[in-house]
C-alpha positions in Angstrom: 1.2 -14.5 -10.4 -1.0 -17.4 -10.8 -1.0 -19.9 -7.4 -2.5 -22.7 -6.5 -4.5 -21.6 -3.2 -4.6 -24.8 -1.4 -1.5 -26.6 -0.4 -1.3 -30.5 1.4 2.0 -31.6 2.9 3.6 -35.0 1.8 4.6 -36.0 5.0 1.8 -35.5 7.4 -1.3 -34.6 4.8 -2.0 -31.6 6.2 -4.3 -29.1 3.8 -4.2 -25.3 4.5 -4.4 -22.2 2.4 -1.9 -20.6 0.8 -3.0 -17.3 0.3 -3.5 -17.2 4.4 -0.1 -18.0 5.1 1.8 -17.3 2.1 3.7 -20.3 2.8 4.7 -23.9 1.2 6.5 -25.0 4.5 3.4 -27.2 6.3 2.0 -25.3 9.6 1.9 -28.7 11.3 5.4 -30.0 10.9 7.0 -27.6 9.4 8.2 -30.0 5.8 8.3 -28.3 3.2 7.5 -31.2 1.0 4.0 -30.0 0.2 2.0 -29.7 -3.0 -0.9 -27.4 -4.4 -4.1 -28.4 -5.4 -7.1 -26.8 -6.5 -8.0 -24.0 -8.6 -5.1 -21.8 -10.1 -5.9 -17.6 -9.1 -4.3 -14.7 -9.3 -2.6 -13.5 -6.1 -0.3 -10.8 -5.6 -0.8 -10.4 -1.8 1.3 -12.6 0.8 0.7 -11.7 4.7 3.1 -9.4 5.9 3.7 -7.2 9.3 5.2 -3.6 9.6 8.3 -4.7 12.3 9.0 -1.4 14.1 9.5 -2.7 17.1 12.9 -2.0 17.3 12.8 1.2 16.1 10.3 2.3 18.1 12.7 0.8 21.4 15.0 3.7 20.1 12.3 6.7 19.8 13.2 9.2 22.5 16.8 7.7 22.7 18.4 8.1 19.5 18.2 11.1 17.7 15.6 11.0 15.0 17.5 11.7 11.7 19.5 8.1 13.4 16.3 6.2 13.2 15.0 6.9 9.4 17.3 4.0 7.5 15.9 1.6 9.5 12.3 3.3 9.4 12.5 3.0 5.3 14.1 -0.4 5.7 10.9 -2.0 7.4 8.1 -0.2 5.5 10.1 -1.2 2.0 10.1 -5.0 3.4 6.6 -4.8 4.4 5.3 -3.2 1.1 7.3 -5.6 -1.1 5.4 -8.5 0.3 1.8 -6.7 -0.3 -0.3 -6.7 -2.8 -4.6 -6.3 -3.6 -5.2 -9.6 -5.4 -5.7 -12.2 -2.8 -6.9 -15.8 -4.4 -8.3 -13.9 -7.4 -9.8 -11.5 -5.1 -8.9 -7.3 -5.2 -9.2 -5.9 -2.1 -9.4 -2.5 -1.3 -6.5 0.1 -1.1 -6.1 -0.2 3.0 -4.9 2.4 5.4 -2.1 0.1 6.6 -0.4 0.0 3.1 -0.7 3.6 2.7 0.2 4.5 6.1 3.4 2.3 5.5 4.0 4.0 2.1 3.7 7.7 3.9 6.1 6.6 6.3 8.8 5.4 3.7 8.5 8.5 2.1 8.6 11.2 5.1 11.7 9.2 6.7 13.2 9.9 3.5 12.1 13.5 3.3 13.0 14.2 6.9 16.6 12.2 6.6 17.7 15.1 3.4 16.1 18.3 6.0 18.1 20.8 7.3 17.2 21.9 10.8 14.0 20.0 11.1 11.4 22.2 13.0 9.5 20.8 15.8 6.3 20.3 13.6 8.4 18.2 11.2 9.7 15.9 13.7 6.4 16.0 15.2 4.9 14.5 11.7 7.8 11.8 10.9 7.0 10.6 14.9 3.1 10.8 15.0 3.3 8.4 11.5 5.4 6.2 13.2 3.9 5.5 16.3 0.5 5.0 14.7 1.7 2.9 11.1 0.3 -0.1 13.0 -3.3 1.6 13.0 -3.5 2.8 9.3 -3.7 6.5 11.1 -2.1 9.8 9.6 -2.0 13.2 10.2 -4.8 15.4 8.6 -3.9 16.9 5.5 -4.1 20.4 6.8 -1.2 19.1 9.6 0.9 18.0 7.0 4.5 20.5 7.5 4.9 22.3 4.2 8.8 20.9 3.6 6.6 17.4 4.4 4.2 17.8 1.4 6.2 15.1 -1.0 6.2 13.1 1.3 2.4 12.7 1.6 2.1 13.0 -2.6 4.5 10.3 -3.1 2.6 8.4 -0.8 -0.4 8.8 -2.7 1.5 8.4 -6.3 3.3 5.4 -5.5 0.1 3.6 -3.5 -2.0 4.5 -6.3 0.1 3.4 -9.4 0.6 0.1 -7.1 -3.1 -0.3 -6.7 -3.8 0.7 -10.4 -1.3 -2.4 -11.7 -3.1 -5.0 -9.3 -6.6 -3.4 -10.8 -5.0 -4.0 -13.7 -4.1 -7.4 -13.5 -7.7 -8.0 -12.0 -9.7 -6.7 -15.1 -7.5 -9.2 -17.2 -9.5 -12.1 -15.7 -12.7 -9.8 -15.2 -13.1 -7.7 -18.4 -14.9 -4.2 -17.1 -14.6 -1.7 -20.2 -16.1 1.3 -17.6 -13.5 0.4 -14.4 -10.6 -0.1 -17.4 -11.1 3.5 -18.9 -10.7 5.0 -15.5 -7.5 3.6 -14.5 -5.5 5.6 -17.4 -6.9 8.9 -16.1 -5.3 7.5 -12.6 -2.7 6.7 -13.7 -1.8 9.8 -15.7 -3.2 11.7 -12.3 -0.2 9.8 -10.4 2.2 10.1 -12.6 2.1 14.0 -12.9 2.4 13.7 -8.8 5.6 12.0 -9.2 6.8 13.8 -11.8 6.6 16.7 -9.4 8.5 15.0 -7.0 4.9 14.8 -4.5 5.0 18.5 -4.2 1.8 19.2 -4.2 -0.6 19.9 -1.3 -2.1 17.1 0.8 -5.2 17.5 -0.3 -4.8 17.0 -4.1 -2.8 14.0 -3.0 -5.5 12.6 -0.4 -8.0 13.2 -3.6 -6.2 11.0 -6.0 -6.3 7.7 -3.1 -9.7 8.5 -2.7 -10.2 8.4 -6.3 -8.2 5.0 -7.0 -10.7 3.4 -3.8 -13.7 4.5 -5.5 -12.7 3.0 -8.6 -11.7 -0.2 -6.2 -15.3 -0.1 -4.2 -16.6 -0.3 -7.5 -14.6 -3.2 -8.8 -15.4 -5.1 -5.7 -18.5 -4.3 -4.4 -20.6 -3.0 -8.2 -20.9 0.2 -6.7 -21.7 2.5 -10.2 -21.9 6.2 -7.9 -18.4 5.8 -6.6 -17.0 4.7 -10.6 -19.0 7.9 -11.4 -17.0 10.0 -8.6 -14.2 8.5 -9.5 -14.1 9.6 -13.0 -15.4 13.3 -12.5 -12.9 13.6 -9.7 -10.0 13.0 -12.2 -11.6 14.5 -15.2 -11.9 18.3 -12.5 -8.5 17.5 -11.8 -6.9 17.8 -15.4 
């Protein structure tokens, strides 16, 4: 969507910035009788916080098949909020999205198991106590009955990036960037349409891919475009 980035509030005349707070109600008094000014720009991020506090009170407590609604419930609210368009702006696809997107997925995995091993609880608690940090396992740690887990990750993150790329060349023209993104997408969808059951690797390739394509976009940076495209073309 299209937003006006800077907001001033009726009552008390503060000015701040929308796409820092995400929010019409004034920081000062708290009216929400405000109005925007400025410049209309795309922006498809608001700010957002992964809130697994409460979960993470549980861990060690509960069992942890018990925990993995609530684990999917506050990555899915946190994802809904994010985007990589920020006041016309695309960011880069960060390790917090797709650490929140991994997490989603391997609760969801782990909840349908049948006599988890010890390595696949080890890989559903490891991702949650570090989701904060962006961290993840290694791709070569990934348990094998784990594996859509990670490539729905990587499918989901990367279609989500690919429509905000999108969205960004619409105001930005870039006939090379544009031509990469259907190869990405086509790359992602053939990782969901096998249900992310491929092996970490392949699925760590493709989010490397769709941030090469982003590094160019944002920074000009030709080589990684280049990589990008062989990457998905050796792939096919």
């Amino acid at each position: 969507m299209e937003v006006r980035g800077e907001r001033e509030c009726r009552d008390c005349g503060t000015r701040w910035s929308y796409f820092e707070t995400g929010s019409v109600a004034c920081p000062d008094c708290d009216s929400l009788r405000s109005v925007g000014t400025g410049e209309r720009k795309r922006h498809t991020d608001a700010p957002a916080e992964l809130e697994l506090g409460p979960v993470l009170a549980r861990l060690g407590d509960d069992p942890l098949a018990d925990l993995t609604d609530d684990v999917k419930e506050a990555c899915r609210a946190y994802l809904r909020k994010r985007g990589f368009v920020r006041g016309g702006d695309l960011k880069p696809l960060d390790d917090a999205y797709l650490a929140a997107e991994e997490l989603a997925q391997a609760a969801d995995v782990f909840a349908r198991l049948r006599d988890p091993t010890d390595d696949e609880r080890w890989y559903l608690t490891a991702l949650l106590r570090a989701a904060d940090t962006g961290e993840r396992p290694a791709a070569s740690d990934v348990p094998p009955r784990m594996h859509p887990a990670r490539g729905l990750a990587a499918a989901d993150a990367t279609l989500a990036y690919r429509r905000d790329a999108t969205a960004y060349l619409d105001d930005h023209p870039d006939p090379d960037a544009r031509a990469a993104l259907g190869p990405l997408r086509d790359r992602a969808k053939r990782v969901r349409a096998l249900e992310g059951d491929v092996d970490p690797t392949e699925a760590d390739d493709l989010v490397t891919a769709a941030r090469r394509v982003g590094r160019y976009l944002i920074e000009g940076d030709a080589d990684a475009l280049a990589a990008a495209r062989e990457s998905l073309s050796s792939a096919e």
